[in-house]
SEMI-681826 format. One record per atom (N, C-alpha, C, O): x, y, z; atom name. Coordinates in pm, whole numbers, plus 50000, padded with zeros to 5 digits. Layout:
SEMI-681826
NUSE     xx     yy     zz  atom
NUSE      X      Y      Z    CA
...
//
This chain:
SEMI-681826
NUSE     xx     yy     zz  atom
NUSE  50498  50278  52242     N
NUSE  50613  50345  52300    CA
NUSE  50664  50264  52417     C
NUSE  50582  50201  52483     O
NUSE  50767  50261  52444     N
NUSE  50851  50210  52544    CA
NUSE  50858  50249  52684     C
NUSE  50741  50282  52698     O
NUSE  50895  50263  52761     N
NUSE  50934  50334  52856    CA
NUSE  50995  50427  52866     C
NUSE  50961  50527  52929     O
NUSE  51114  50410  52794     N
NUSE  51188  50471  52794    CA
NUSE  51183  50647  52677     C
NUSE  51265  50739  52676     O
NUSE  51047  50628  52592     N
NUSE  51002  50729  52490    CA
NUSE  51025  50682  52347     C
NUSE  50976  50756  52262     O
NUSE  51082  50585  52307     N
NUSE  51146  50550  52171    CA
NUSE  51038  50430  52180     C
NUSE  50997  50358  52270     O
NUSE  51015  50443  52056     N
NUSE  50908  50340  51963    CA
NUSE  50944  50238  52001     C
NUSE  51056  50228  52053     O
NUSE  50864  50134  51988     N
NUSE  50888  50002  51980    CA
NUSE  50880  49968  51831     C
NUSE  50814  50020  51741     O
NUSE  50971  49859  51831     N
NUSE  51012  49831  51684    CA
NUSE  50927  49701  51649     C
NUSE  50938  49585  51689     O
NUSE  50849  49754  51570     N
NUSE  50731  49598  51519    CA
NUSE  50782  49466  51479     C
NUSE  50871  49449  51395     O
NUSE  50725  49381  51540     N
NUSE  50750  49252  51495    CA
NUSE  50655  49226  51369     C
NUSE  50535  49200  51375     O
NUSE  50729  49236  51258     N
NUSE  50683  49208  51088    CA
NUSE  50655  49090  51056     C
NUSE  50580  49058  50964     O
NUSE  50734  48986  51160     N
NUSE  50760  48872  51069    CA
NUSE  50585  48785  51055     C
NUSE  50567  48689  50980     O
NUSE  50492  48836  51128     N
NUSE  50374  48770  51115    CA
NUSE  50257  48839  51041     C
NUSE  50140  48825  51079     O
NUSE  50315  48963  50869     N
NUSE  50227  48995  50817    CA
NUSE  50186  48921  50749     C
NUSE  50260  48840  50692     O
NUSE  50044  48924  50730     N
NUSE  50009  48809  50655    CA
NUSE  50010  48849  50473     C
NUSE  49976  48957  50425     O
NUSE  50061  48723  50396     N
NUSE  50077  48800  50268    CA
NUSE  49944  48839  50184     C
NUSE  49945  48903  50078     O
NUSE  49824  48789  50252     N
NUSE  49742  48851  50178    CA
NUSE  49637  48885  50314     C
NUSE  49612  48836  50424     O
NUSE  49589  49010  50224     N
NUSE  49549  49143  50338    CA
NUSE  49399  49090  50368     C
NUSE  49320  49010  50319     O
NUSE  49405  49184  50483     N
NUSE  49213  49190  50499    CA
NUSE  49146  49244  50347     C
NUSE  49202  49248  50238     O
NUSE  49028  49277  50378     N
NUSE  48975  49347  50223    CA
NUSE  48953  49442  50284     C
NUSE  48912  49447  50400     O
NUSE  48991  49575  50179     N
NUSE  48992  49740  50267    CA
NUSE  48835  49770  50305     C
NUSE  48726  49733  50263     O
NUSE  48871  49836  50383     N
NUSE  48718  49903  50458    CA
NUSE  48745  50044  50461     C
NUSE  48843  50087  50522     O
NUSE  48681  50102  50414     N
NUSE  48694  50252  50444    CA
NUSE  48755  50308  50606     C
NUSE  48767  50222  50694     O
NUSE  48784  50426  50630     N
NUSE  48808  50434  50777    CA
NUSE  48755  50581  50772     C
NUSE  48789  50657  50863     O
NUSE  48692  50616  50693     N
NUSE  48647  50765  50682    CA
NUSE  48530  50780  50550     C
NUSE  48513  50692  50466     O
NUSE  48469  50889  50554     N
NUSE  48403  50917  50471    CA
NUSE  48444  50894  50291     C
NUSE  48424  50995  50224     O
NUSE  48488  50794  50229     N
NUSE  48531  50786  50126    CA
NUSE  48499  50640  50069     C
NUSE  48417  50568  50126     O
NUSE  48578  50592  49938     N
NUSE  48544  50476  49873    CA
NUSE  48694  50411  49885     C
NUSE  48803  50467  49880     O
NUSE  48668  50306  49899     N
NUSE  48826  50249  49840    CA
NUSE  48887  50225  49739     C
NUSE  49007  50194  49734     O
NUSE  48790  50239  49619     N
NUSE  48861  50265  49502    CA
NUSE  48724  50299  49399     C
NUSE  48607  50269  49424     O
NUSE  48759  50349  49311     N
NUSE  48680  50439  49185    CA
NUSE  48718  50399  49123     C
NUSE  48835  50361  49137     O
NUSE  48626  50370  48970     N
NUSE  48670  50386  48859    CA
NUSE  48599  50463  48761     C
NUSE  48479  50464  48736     O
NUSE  48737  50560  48686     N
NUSE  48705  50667  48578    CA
NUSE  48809  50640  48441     C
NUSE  48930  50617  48432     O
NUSE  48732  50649  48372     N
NUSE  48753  50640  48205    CA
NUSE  48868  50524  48229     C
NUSE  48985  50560  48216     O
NUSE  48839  50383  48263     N
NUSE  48868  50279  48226    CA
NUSE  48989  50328  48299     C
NUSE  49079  50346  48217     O
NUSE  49028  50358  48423     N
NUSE  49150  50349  48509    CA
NUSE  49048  50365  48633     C
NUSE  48945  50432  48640     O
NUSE  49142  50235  48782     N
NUSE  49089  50262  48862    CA
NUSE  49184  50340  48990     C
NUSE  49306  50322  49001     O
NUSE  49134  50394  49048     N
NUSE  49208  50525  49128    CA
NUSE  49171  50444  49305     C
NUSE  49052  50431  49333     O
NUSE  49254  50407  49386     N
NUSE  49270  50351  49495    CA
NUSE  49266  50452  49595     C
NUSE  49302  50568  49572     O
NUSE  49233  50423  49677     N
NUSE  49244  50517  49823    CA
NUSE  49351  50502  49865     C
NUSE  49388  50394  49820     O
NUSE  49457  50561  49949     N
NUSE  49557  50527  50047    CA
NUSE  49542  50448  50124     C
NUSE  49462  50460  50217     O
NUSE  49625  50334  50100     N
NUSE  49588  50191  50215    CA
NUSE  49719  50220  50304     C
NUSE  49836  50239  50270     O
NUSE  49651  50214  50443     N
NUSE  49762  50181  50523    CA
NUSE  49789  50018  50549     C
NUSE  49695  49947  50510     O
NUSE  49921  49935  50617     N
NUSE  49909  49851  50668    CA
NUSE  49822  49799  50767     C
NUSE  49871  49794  50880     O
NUSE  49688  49752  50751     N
NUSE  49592  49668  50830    CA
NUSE  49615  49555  50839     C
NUSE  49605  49498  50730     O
NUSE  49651  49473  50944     N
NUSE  49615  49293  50950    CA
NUSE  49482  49266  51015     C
NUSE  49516  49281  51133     O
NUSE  49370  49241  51019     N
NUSE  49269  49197  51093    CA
NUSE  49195  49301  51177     C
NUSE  49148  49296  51290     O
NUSE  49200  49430  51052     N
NUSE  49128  49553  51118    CA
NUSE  49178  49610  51174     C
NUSE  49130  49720  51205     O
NUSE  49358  49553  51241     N
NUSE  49411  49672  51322    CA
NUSE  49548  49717  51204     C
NUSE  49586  49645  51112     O
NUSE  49594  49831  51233     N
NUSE  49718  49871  51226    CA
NUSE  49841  49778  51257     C
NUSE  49890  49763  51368     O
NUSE  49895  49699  51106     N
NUSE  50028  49664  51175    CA
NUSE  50122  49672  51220     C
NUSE  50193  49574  51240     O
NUSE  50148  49770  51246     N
NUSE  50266  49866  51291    CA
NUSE  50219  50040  51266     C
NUSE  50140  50088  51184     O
NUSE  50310  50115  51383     N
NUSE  50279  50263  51416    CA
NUSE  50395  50343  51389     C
NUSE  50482  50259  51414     O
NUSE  50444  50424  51362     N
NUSE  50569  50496  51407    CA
NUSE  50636  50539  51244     C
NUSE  50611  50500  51130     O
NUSE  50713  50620  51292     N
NUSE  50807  50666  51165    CA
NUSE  50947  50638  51126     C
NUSE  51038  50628  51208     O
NUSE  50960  50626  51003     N
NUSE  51107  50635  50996    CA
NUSE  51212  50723  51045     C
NUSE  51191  50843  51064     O
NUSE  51333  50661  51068     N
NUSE  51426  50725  51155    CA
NUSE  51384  50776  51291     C
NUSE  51445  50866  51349     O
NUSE  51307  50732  51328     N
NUSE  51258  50703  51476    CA
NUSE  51176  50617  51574     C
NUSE  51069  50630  51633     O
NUSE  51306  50491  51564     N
NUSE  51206  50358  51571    CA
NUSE  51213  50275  51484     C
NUSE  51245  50160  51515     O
NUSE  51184  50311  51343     N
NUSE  51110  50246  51236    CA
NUSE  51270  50220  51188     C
NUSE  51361  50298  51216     O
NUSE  51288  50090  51106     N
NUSE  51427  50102  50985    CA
NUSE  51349  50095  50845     C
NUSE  51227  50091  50825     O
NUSE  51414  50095  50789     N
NUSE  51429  50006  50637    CA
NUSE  51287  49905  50662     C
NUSE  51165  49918  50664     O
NUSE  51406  49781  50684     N
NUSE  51327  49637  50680    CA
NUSE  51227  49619  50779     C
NUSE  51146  49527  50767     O
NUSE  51221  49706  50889     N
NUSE  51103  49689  50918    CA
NUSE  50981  49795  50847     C
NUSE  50890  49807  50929     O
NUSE  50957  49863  50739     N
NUSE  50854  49933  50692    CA
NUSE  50844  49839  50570     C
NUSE  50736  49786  50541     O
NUSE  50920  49826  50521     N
NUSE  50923  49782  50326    CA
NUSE  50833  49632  50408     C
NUSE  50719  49674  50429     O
NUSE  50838  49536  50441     N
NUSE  50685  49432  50450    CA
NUSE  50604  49527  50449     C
NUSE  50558  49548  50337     O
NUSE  50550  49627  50570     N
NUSE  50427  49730  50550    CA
NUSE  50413  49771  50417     C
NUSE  50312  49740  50354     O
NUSE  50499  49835  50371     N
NUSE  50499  49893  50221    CA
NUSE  50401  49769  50135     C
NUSE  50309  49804  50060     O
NUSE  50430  49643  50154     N
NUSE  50411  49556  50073    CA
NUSE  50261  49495  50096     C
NUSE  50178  49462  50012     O
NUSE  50254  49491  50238     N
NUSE  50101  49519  50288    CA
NUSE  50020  49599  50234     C
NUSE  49933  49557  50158     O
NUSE  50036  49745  50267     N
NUSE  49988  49832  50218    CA
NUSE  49927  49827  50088     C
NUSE  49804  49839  50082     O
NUSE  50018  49804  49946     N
NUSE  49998  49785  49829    CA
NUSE  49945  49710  49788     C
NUSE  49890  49725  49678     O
NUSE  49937  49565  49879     N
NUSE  49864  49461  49870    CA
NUSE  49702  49497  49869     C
NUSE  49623  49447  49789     O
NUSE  49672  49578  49956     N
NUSE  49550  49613  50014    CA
NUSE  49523  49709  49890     C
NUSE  49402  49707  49867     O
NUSE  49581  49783  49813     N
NUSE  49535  49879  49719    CA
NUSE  49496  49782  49618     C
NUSE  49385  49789  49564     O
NUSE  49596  49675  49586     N
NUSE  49573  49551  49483    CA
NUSE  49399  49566  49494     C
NUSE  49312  49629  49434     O
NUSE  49406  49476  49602     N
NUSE  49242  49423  49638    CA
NUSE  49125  49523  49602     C
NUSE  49024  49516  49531     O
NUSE  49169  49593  49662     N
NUSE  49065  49767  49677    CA
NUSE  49057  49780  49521     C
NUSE  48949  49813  49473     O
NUSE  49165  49757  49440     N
NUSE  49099  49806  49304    CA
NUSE  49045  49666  49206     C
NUSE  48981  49677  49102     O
NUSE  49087  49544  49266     N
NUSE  49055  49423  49213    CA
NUSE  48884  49415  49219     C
NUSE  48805  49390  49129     O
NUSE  48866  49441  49334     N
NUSE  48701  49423  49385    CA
NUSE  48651  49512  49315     C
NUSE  48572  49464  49234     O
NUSE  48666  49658  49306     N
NUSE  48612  49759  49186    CA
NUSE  48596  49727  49050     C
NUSE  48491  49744  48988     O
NUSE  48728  49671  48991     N
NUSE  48712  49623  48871    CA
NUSE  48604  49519  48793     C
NUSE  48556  49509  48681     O
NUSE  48595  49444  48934     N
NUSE  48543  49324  48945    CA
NUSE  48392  49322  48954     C
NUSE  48332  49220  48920     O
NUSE  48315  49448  49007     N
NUSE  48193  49448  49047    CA
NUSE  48186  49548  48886     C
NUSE  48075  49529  48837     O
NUSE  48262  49631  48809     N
NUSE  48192  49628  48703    CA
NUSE  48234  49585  48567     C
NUSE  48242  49633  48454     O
NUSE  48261  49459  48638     N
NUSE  48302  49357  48491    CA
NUSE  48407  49383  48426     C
NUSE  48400  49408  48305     O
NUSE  48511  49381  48487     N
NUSE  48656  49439  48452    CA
NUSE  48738  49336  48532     C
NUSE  48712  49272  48634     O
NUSE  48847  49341  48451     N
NUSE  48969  49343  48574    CA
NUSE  49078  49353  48556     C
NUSE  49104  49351  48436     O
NUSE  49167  49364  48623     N
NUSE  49280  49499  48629    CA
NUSE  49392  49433  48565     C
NUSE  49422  49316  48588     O
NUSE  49464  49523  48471     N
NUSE  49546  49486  48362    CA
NUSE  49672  49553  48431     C
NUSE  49756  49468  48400     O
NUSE  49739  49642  48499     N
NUSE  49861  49706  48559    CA
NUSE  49810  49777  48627     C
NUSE  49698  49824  48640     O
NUSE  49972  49789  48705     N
NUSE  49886  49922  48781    CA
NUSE  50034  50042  48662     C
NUSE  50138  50014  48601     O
NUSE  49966  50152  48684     N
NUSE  50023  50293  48587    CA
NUSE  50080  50316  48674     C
NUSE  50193  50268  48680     O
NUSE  50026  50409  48796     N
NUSE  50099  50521  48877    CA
NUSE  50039  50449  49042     C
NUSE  49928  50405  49072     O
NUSE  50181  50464  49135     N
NUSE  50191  50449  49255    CA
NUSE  50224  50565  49340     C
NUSE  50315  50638  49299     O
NUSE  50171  50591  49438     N
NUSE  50250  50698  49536    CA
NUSE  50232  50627  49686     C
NUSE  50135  50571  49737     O
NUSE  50353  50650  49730     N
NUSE  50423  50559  49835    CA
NUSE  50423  50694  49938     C
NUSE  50490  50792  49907     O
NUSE  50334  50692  50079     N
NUSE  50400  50818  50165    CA
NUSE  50465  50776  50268     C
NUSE  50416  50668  50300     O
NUSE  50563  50809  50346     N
NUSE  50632  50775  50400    CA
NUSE  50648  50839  50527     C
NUSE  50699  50951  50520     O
NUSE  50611  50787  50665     N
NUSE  50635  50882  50758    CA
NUSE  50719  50883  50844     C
NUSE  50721  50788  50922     O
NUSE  50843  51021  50862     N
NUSE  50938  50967  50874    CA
NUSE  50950  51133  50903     C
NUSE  50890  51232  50863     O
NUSE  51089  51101  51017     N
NUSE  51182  51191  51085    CA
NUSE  51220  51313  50926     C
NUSE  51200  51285  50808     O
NUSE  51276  51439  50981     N
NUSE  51341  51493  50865    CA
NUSE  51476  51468  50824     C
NUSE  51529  51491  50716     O
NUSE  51523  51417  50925     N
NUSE  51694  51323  50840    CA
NUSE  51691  51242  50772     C
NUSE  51773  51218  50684     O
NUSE  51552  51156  50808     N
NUSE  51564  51017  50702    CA
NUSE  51523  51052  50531     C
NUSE  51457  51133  50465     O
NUSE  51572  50988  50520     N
NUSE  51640  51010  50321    CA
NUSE  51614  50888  50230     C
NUSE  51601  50910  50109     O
NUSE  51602  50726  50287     N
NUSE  51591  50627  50222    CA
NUSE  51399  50593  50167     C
NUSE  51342  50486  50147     O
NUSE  51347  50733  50158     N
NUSE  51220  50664  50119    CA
NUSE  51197  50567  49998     C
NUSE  51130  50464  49997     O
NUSE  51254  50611  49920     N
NUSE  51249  50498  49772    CA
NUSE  51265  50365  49814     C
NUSE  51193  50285  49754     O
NUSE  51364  50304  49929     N
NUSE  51388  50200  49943    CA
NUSE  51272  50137  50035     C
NUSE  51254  50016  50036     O
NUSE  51177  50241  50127     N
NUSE  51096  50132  50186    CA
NUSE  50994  50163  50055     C
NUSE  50942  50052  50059     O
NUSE  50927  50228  49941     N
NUSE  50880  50228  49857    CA
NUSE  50899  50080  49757     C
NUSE  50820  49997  49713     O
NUSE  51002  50093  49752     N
NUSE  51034  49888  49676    CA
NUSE  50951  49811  49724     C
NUSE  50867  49751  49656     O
NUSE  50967  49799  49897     N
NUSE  50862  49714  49911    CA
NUSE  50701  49690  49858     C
NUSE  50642  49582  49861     O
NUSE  50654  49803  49815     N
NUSE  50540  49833  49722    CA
NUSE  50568  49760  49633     C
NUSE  50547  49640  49618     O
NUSE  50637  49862  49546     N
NUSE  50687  49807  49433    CA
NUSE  50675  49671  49443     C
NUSE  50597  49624  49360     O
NUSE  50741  49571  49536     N
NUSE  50770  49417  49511    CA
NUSE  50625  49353  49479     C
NUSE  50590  49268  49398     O
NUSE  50543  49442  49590     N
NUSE  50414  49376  49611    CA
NUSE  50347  49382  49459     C
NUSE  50334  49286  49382     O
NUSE  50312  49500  49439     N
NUSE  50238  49538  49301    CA
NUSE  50252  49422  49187     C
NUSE  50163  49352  49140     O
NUSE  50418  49425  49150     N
NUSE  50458  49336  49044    CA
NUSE  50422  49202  49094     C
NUSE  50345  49144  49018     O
NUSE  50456  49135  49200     N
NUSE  50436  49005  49263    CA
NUSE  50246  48993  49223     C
NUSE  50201  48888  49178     O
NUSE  50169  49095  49244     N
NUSE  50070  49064  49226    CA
NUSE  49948  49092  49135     C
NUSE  49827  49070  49136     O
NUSE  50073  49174  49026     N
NUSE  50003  49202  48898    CA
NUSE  50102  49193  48741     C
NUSE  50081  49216  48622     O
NUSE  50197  49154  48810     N
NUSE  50337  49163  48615    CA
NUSE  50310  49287  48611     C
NUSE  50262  49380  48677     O
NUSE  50372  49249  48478     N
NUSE  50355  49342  48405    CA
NUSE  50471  49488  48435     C
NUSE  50550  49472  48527     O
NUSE  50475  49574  48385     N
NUSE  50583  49700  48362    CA
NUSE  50587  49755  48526     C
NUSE  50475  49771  48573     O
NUSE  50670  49778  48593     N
NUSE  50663  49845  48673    CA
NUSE  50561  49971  48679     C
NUSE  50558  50027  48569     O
NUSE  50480  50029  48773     N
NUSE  50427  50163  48755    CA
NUSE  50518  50276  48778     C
NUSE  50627  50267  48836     O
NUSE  50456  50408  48719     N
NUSE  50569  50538  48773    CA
NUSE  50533  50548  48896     C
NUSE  50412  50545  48920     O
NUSE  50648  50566  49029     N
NUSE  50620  50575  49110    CA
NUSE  50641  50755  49220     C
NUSE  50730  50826  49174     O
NUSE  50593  50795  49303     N
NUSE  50624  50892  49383    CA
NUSE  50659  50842  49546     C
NUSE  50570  50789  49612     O
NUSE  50789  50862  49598     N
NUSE  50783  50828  49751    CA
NUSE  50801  50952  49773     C
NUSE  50881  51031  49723     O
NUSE  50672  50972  49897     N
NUSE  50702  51106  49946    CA
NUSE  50709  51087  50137     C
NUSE  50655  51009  50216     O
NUSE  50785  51178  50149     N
NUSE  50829  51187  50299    CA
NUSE  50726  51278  50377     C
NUSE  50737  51398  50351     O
NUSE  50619  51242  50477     N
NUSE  50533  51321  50549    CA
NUSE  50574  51313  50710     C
NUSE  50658  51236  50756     O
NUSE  50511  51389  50768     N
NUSE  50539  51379  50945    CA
NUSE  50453  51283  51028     C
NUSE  50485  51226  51132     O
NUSE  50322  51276  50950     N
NUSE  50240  51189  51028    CA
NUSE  50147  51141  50917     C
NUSE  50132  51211  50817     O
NUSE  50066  50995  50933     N
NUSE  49970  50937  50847    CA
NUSE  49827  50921  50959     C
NUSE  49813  50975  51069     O
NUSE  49765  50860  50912     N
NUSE  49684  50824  50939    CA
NUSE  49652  50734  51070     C
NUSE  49700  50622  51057     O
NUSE  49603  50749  51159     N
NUSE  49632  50601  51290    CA
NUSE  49772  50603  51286     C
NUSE  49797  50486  51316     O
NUSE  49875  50655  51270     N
NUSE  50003  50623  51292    CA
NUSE  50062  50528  51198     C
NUSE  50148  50449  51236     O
NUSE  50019  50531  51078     N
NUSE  50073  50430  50940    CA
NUSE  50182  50512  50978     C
NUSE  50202  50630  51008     O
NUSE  50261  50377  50963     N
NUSE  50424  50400  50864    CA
NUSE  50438  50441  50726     C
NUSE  50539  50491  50677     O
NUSE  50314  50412  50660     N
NUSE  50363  50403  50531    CA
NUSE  50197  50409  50464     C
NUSE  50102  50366  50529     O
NUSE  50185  50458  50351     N
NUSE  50061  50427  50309    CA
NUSE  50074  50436  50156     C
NUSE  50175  50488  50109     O
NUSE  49947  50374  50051     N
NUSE  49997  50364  49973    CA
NUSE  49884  50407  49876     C
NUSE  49776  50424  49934     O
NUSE  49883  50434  49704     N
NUSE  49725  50447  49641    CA
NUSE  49786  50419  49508     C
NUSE  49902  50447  49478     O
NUSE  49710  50368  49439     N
NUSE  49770  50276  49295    CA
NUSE  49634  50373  49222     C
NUSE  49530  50414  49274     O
NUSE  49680  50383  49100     N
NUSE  49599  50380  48928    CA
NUSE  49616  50255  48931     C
NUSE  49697  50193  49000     O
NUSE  49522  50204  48837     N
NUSE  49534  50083  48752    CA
NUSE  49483  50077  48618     C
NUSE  49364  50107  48618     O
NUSE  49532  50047  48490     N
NUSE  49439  49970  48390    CA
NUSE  49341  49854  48427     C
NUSE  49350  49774  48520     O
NUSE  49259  49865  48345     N
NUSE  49165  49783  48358    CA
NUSE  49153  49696  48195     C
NUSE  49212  49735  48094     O
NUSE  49090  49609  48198     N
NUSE  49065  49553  48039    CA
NUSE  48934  49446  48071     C
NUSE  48919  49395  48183     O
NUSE  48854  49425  47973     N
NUSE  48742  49331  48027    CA
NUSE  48743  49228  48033     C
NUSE  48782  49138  47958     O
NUSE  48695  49231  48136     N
NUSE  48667  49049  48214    CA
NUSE  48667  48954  48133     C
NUSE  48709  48848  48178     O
NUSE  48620  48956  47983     N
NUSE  48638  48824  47897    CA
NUSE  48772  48800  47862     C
NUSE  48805  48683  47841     O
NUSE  48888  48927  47850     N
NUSE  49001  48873  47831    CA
NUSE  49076  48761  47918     C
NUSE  49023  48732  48025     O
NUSE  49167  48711  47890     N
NUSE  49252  48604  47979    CA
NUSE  49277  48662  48109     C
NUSE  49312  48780  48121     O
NUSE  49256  48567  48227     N
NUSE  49242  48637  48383    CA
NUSE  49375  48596  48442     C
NUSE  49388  48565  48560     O
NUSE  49487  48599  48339     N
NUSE  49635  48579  48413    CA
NUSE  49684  48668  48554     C
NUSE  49751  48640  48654     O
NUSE  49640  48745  48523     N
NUSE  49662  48856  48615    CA
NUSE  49562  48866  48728     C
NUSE  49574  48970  48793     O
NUSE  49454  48770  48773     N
NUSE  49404  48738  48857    CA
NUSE  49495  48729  48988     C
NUSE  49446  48692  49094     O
//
């Protein structure tokens, strides 16, 4: 926060494009897998264990500065379900279903668009079909995420071709 009471607006331009590896921040797993789909935890934007940014949309927050987080975020679900797949001899063929939360003022209306930034990430780091997605608008996340994110994925076995590595 500022002095003045209004957020400070994050400097994005130094997320890094590939994430820490998720760590739990609570009693939970970072990702599961059931009947050959793996189910992700909500990743917030982490760079180096901290929070890359705090605050909500339409207060503080724009567009372009959440959608990199968005892309962070998803990045980190990538991983979270890559390493799962990976420890039982799998690895991840799409992701199915995304839900994007969004924390944000009650005027603001553009969640789908910081949701893309997911979106960009996902496809950038898996092809394949877009997943169905949900952006939903909340009041507060976690540590003050902007944005958080949790992927399904297919899975297919590890002997197939690792394009999607």
């Amino acid at each position: 926060m500022s002095a003045s009471g209004i957020p400070a607006v994050p400097d994005t331009s130094g997320i890094p494009a590939v994430p820490d590896a998720p760590v739990p921040q609570g009693q939970y797993t970072s990702a599961r897998i059931a009947g050959g789909l793996v189910f992700t935890a909500g990743m917030t934007p982490r760079a180096g264990g901290t929070m890359a940014a705090s605050g909500a949309l339409g207060a503080g927050l724009t567009v372009p500065d959440a959608r990199p987080l968005a892309e962070l975020a998803a990045r980190r679900a990538v991983e979270a379900g890559r390493q799962a797949a990976e420890a039982a001899g799998l690895r991840l063929e799409s992701a199915v279903s995304m839900t994007v939360w969004v924390a944000a003022t009650a005027e603001f209306s553009d969640h789908s668009r910081v949701a893309d930034g997911a979106s960009t990430a996902v496809r950038e780091e898996l092809g394949g079909p877009a997943p169905a997605r949900a952006a939903i608008g909340v009041s507060g996340l976690p540590s003050g995420a902007p944005v958080e994110v949790a992927l399904v994925l297919a899975t297919a076995t590890a002997t197939a071709t690792t394009a999607n590595r």
